[in-house]
NUDREN-409604 format. One record per residue (C-alpha): residue in one letter; x, y, z. Coordinates in steps of 0.25 Angstrom, whole numbers, plus 5000, padded with zeros to 4 digits. Layout:
BEGIN
NODE   vexvo   east   north     up
NODE       A      X       Y      Z
...
END
This chain:
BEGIN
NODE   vexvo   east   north     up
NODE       X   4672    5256   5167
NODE       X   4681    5251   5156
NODE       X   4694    5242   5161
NODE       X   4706    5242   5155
NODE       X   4709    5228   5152
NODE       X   4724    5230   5148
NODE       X   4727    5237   5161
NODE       X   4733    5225   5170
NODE       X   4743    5222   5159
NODE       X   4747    5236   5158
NODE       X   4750    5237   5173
NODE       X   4757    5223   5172
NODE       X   4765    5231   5160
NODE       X   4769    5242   5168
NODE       X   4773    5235   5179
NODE       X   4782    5226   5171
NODE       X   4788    5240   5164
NODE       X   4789    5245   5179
NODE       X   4796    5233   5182
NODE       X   4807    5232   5170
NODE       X   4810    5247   5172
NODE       X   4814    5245   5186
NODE       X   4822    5233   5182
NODE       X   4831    5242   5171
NODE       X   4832    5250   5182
NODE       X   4838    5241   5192
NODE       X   4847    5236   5180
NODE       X   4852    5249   5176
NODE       X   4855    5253   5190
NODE       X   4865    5263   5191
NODE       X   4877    5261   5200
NODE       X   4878    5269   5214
NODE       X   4887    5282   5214
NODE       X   4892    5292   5224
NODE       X   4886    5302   5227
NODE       X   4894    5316   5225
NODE       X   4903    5319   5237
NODE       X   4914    5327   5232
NODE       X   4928    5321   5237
NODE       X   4942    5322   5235
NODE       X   4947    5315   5222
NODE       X   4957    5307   5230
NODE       X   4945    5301   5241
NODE       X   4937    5297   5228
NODE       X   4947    5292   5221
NODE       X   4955    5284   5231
NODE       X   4940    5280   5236
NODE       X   4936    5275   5222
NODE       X   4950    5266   5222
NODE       X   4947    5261   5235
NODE       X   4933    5256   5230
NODE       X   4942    5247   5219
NODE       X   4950    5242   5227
NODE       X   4939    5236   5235
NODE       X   4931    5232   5224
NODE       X   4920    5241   5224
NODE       X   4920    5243   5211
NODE       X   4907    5254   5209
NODE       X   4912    5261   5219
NODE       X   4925    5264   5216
NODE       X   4918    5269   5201
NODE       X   4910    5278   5206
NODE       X   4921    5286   5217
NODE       X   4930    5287   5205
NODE       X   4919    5292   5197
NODE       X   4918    5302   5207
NODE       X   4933    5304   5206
NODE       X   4930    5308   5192
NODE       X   4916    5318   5194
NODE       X   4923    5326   5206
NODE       X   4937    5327   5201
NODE       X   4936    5325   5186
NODE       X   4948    5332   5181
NODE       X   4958    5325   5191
NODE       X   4968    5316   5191
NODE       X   4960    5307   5199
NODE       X   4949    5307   5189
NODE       X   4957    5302   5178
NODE       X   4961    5289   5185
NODE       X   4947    5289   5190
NODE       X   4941    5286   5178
NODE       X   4952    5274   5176
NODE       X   4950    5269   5190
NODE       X   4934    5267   5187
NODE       X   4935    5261   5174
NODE       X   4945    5249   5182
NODE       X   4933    5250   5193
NODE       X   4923    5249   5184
NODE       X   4931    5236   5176
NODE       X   4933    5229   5190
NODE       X   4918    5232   5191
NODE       X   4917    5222   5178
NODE       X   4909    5236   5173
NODE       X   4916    5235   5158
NODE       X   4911    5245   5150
NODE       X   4912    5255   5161
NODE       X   4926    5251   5162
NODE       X   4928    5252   5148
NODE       X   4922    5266   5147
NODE       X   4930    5270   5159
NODE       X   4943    5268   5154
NODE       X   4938    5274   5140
NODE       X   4937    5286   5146
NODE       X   4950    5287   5153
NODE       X   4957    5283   5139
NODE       X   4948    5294   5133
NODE       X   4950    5303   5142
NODE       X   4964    5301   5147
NODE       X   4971    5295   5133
NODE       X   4987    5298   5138
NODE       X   4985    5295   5153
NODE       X   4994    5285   5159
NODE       X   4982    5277   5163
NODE       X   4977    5275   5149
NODE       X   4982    5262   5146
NODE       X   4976    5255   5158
NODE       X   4961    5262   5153
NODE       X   4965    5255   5140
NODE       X   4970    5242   5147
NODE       X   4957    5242   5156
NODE       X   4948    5244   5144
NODE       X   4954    5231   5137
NODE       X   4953    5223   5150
NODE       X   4937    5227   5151
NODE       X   4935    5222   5138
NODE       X   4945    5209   5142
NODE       X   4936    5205   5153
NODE       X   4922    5205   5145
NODE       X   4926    5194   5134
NODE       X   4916    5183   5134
NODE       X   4918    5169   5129
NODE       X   4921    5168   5114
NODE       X   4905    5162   5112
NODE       X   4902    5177   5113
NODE       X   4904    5191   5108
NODE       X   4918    5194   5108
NODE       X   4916    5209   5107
NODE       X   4924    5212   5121
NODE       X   4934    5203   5116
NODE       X   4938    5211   5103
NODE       X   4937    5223   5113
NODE       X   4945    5219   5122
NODE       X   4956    5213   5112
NODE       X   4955    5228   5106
NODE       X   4957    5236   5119
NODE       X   4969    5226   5124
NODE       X   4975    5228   5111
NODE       X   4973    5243   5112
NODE       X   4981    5242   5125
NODE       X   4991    5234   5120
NODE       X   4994    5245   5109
NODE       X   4993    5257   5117
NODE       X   5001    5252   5129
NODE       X   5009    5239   5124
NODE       X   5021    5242   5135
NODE       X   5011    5242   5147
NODE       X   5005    5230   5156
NODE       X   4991    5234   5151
NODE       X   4998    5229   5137
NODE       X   5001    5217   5145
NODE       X   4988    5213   5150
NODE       X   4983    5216   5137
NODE       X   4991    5207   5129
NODE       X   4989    5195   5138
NODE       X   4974    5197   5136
NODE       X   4973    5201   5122
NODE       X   4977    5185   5120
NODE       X   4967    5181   5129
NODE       X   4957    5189   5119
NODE       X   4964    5182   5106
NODE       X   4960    5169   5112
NODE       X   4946    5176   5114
NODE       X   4943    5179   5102
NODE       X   4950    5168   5094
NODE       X   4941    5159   5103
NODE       X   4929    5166   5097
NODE       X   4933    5164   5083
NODE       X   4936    5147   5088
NODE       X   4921    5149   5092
NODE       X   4916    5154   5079
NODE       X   4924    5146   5071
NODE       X   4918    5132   5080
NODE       X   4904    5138   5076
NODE       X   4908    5139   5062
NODE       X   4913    5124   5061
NODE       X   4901    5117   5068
NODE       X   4891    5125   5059
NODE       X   4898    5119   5047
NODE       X   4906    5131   5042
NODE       X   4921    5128   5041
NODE       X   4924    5138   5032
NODE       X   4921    5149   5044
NODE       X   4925    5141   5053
NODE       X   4940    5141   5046
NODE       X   4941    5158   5048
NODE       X   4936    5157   5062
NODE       X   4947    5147   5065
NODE       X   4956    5156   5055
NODE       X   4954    5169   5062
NODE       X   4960    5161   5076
NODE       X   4971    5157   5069
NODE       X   4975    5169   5062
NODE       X   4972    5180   5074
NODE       X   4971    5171   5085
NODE       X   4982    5160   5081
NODE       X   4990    5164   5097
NODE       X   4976    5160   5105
NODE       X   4972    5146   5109
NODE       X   4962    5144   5100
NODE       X   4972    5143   5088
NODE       X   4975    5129   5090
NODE       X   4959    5125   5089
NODE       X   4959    5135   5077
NODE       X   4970    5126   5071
NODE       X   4962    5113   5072
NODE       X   4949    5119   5067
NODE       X   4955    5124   5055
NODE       X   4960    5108   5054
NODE       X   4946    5102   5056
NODE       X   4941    5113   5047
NODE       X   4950    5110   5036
NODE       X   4947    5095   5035
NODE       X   4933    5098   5036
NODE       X   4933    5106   5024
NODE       X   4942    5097   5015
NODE       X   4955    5105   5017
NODE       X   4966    5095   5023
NODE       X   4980    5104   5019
NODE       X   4973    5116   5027
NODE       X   4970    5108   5039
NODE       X   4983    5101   5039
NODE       X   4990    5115   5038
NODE       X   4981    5119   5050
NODE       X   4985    5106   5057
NODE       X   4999    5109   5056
NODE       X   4999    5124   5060
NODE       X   4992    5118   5073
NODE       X   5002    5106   5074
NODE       X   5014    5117   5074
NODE       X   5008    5127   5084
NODE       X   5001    5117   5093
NODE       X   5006    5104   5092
NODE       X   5002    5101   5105
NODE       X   4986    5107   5105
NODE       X   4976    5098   5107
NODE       X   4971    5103   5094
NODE       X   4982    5100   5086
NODE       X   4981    5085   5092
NODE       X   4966    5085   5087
NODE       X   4968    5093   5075
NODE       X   4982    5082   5073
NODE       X   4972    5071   5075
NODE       X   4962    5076   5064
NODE       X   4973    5079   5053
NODE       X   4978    5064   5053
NODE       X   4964    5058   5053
NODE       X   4963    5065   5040
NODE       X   4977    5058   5036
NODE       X   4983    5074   5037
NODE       X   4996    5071   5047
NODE       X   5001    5085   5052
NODE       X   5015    5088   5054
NODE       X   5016    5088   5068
NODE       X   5009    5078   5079
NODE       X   5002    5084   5091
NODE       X   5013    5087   5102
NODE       X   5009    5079   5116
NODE       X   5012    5094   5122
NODE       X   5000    5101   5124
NODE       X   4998    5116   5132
NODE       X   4982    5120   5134
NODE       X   4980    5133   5128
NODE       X   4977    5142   5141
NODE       X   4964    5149   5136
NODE       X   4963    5166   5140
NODE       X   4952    5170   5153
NODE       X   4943    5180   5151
NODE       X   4935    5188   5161
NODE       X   4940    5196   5173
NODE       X   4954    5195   5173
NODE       X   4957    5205   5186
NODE       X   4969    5199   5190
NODE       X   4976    5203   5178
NODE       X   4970    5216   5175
NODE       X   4978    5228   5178
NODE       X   4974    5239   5188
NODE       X   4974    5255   5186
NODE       X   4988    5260   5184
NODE       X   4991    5270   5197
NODE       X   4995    5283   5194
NODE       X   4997    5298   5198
NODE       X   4984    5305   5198
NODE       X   4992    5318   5200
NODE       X   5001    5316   5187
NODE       X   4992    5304   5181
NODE       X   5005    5297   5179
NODE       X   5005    5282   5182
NODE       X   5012    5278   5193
NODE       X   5017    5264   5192
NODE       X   5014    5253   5185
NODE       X   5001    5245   5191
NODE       X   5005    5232   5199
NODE       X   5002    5222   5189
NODE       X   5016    5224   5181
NODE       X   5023    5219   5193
NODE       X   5029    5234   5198
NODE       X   5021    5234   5211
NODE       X   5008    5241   5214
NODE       X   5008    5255   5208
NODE       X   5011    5268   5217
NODE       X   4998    5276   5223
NODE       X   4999    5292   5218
NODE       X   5003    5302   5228
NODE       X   4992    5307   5235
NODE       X   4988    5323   5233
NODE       X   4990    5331   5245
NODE       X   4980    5330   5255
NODE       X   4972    5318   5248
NODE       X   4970    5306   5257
NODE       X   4980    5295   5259
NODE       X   4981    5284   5248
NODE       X   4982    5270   5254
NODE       X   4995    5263   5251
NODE       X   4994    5254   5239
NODE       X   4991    5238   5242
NODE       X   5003    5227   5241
NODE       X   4992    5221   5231
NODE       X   4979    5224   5227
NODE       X   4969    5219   5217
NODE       X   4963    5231   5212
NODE       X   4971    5244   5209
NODE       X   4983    5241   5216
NODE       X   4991    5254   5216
NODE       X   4980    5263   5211
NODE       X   4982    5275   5223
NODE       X   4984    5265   5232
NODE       X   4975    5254   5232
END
């Protein structure tokens, strides 16, 4: 009788094969849904909302889901779809989020909601930036969907927010460019080191990194052999920031060189207050209330000092909504919560 003499290895290769599919498997897990029951839009909607308020964040997806398969061509589903993609985003679940409130603006372009599928896209984006020693992808993405609502809704409190953090991810980005432009001048290459510190100057020149850019361009410049350009650097810093730290250094360089700026270092000095990225919840504005029976907005979500917005009147014969909350963290003013 012949043996196989490769047939313990294959086994132990099954097994292993066995083993790593059931892995992917228990990786790719997909998350729990309801089972189909049907229910009144109103239960499944204002059940969903209750889900979110106490921060159970899959559950409330997947009753507004339901909100959208049993009554899809309703007013409820409409701010259905809204209402998951701020679920999904308080779930830290980006790209869902994103594709969420995509949909909504695809679907929906003139609603009065629009602007806060916009505003929530951008803020998605926001919270995903990474330390400038990375890829800065979601960085240029966000800075392009702030700047869309900015555009689009410039008179609004989304435009608001939007503005505020669009400097935060100046500062972002013209950190990077410093980064690079550090690289450059420790491997030995001023020349690209002088566009990196450039590029701060000329499309950054309102973040914090300007005053450093200033005093590399300095040190650059009398590296190379090129004292006029560094003194004109020293004096541009001098004017804007006579009080920096880094005109103090770059002042202390020029005249050990024998090249005396015009202005000496002022004894004033303010810290520049560098921008937080990551989860900024206490800032980031909830769902705008509104009428599912006319779509039109209400009021005014709380976070523009007017109060919490008005719950809609309810349909005859649809349960009560609870009164709305003095305060509430999450959705304050969205039918009642």
């Amino acid at each position: 009788m012949l043996s196989n003499p490769w047939g313990r290895p294959v086994v132990i290769v099954a097994l292993i094969a066995a083993v790593a599919l059931s892995g992917c498997s228990l990786l790719h897990k997909k998350k729990p849904t309801l089972a189909y029951a049907e229910a009144p839009v109103e239960l499944l909607f204002n059940t969903g909302a209750d889900n979110l308020d106490h921060h159970r964040w899959n559950d409330a997806v997947n009753y507004f889901h339901e909100v959208e398969r049993q009554h899809p061509y309703s007013e409820w589903s409409r701010r259905a779809i809204l209402m998951t993609a701020y679920a999904h985003y308080q779930a830290n679940d980006y790209p869902d989020a994103t594709a969420d409130a995509d949909r909504f603006i695809v679907l929906y372009p003139g609603n009065a909601a629009t602007p806060y599928a916009y505003y929530l896209k951008a803020i998605c984006y926001f919270e995903q930036i990474v330390d400038v020693g990375r890829d800065q992808a979601a960085t240029q993405n966000a800075q392009a969907a702030l700047g869309e609502v900015v555009k689009r809704y410039p008179n609004t409190e989304y435009a608001t927010d939007a503005r505020f953090k669009l400097d935060m991810v100046a500062d972002q980005l013209a950190g990077k460019e410093m980064t690079i432009g550090r690289y450059y001048l420790r491997a030995g290459d001023p020349i690209a080191a002088i566009g990196r510190f450039r590029t701060v100057i000329d499309k950054y020149q309102t973040t914090s990194h300007t005053p450093e850019a200033l005093y590399r361009l300095v040190e650059v410049y009398l590296t190379i052999g090129l004292p006029r350009e560094a003194v004109k650097n020293g004096a541009v810093l001098g004017f804007n920031y006579p009080g920096d730290a880094w005109y103090r250094d770059a002042y202390r360089l020029l005249t050990s060189r024998n090249l005396r700026p015009a202005t000496a270092p002022s004894q004033l000095y303010t810290p520049a207050l560098l921008p937080h990225f990551g989860r900024h919840r206490e800032t980031t504005i909830s769902p705008p209330a509104y009428d599912v029976t006319t779509g039109a907005t209400i009021q005014a979500s709380a976070s523009d000092g007017s109060g919490p917005a008005l719950p809609p009147p309810a349909k005859p014969g649809a349960p009560p909504v609870k009164p709305a909350k003095p305060k509430s963290d999450f959705l304050h003013g969205v039918l009642g919560l």
